[in-house]
C-alpha positions in Angstrom: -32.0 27.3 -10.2 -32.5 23.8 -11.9 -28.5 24.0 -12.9 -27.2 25.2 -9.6 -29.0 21.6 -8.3 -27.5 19.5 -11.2 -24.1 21.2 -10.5 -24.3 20.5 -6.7 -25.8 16.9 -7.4 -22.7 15.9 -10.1 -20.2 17.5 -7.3 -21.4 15.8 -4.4 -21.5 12.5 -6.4 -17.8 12.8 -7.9 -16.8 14.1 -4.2 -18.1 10.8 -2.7 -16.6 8.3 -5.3 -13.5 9.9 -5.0 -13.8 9.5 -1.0 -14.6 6.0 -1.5 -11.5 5.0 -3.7 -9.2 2.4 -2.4 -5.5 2.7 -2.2 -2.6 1.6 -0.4 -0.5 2.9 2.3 2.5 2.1 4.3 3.3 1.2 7.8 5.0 4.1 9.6 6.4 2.4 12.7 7.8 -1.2 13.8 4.7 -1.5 16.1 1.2 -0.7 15.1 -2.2 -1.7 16.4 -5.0 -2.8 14.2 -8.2 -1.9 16.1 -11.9 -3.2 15.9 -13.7 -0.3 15.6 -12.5 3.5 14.7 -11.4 5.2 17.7 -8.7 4.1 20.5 -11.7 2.9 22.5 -12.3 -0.1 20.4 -10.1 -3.5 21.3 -6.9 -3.9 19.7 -7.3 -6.9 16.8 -4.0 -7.5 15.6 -0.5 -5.6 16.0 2.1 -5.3 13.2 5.4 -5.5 13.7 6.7 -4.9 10.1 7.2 -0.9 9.3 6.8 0.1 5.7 3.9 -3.4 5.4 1.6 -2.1 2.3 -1.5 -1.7 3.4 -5.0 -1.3 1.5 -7.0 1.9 3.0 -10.9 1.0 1.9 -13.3 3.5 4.1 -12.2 6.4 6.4 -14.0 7.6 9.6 -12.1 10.8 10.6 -8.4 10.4 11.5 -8.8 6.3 11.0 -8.0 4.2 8.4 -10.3 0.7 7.2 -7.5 -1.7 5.9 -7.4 -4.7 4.5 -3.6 -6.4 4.7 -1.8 -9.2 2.2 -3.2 -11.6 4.9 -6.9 -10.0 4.3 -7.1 -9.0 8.0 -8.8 -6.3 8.2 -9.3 -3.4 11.0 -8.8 0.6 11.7 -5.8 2.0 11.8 -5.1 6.0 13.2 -3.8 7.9 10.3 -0.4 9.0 12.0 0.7 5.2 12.1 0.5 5.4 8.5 2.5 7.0 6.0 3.1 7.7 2.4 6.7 5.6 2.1 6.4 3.7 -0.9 6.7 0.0 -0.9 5.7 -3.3 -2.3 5.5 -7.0 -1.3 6.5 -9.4 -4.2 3.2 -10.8 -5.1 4.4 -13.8 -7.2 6.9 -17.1 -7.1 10.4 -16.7 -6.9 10.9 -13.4 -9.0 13.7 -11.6 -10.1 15.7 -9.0 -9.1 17.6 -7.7 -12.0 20.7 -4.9 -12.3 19.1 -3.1 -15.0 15.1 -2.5 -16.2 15.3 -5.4 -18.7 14.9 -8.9 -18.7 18.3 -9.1 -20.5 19.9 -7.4 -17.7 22.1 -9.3 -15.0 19.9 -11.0 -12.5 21.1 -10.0 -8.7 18.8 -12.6 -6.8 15.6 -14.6 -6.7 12.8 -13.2 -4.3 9.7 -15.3 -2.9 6.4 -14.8 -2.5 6.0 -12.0 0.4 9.4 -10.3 0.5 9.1 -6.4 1.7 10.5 -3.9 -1.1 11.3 0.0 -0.6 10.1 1.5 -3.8 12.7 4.1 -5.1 11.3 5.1 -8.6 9.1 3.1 -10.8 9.3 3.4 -14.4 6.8 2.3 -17.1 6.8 -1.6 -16.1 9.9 -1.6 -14.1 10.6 -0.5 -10.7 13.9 0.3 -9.0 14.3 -1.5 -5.3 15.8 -2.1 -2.2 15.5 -5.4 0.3 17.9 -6.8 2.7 21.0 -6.4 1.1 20.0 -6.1 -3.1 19.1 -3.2 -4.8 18.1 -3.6 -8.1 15.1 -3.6 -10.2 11.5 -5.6 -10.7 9.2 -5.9 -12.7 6.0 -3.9 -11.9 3.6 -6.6 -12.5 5.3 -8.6 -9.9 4.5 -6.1 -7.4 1.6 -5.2 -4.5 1.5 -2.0 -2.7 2.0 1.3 -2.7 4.1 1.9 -6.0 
């Protein structure tokens, strides 16, 4: 009986931290509300207007989402405004987008602080992108989001 409980216990507890993990998501649509409170009775806070923003999911409270933004606003988001897409805001000073995964490859354009990527593949430190009108790749390190 004593190793049913300890099995149950060790379960329960590795259930929970996984539950309580953090990670990102992505906006699904041009327009979403931030909310106060978990349900669609609670005030709107804040509305996006970016689709694909990165977005940090913190706690859960059945089909909404806690997030904290790059602007550290935070609110509750329903989970079918968010999606899975993967992208990235550049997260430092001007960095570069280069043609090939190397720092000896052609640079395509400079980037600043806050530009929107669309994640196509990552690989090791690099990852291949898409913004405006460059596609090219980044280092991973310069990177926040859902990679």
């Amino acid at each position: 009986m004593g190793k049913l409980a300890i099995f149950f216990l060790i379960f329960f507890n590795f259930k929970m931290s996984f539950a309580q993990s953090e990670y990102y998501l992505t906006l699904r649509s041009d327009t979403v509300n931030l909310r106060q409170g978990p349900s669609f009775d609670h005030a709107i806070k804040f509305i996006y207007k970016k689709k694909f923003l990165p977005v940090l999911v913190i706690d859960k409270s059945y089909n909404f989402r806690k997030i904290i933004d790059h602007e550290n606003n935070s609110g509750w988001i329903h989970i079918s405004q968010l999606s899975k897409k993967k992208a990235a805001l550049n997260d430092r000073e001007d960095s570069i987008i280069f043609r090939k995964p190397s720092k000896y490859s052609t640079p395509i354009a400079v980037v600043e602080k806050g530009r929107l990527f669309l994640v196509k593949k990552c690989r090791k430190n690099w990852c291949k992108i898409e913004t405006g009108n460059y596609s090219g790749w980044i280092e991973k390190q310069n990177l926040k989001g859902r990679l």
